[in-house]
N, C-alpha and C positions, 0 to 999 in steps of 0.2 A: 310486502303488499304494495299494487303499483300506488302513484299518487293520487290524489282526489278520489280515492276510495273510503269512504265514509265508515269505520273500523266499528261505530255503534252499531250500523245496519250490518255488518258480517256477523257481528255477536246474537243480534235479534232472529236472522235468519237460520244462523244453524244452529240456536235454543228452539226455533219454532218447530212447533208437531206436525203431522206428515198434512193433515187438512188447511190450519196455518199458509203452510208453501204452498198449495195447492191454489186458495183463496189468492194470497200476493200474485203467484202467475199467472191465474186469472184476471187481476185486475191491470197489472201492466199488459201483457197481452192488447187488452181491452181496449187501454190509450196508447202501444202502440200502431194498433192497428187504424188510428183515426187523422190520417192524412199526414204520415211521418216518411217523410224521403228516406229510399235507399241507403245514402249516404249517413246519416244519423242513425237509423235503424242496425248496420253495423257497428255502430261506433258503442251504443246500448247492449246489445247483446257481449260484447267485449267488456261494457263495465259490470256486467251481472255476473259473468262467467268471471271475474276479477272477484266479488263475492263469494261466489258459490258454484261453478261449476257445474253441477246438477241442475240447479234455479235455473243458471244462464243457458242451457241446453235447451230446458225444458220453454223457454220461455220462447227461443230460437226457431222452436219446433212448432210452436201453438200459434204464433204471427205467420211462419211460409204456410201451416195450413191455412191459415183464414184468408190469408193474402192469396193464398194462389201460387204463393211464389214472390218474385223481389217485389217492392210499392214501387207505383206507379206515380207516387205522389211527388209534387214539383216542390214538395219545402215552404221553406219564407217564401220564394218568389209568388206563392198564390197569394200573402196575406199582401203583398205589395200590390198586386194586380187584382185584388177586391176591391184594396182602397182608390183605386185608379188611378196610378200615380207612378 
């Protein structure tokens, strides 16, 4: 298992029942999709698919639909450029 993968959350997801998964991919999905750069956005689907492989596909799948496709979103550099700074 690579590092910083979190061996609870492996064990929780593949006891969980098929609505379970379903629910979790929903709800990452949900805060991936809410102004997460490109760059992180891979880096995520890499630690899911590290979990679970299925999860990590499925989750892959539900952000390029809602996205469109890759984020467009600039990362920390917007919470810098909120703060004006």
């Amino acid at each position: 298992m690579p590092a910083g993968v979190d061996l609870w959350l492996c064990d929780s997801v593949h006891a969980a029942d098929a609505d379970a998964r379903a629910r979790l991919v929903s709800n990452v999905v949900g805060h991936l999709c809410d102004g997460v750069s490109e760059k992180v956005l891979v880096r995520a689907f890499e630690y899911w698919r590290n979990i679970d492989k299925d999860t990590g596909d499925k989750i892959e799948a539900g952000v390029r639909e809602k996205l469109g496709g890759e984020s467009k979103a600039p990362g920390m550099a917007s919470a810098i450029s909120i703060g004006g700074k």
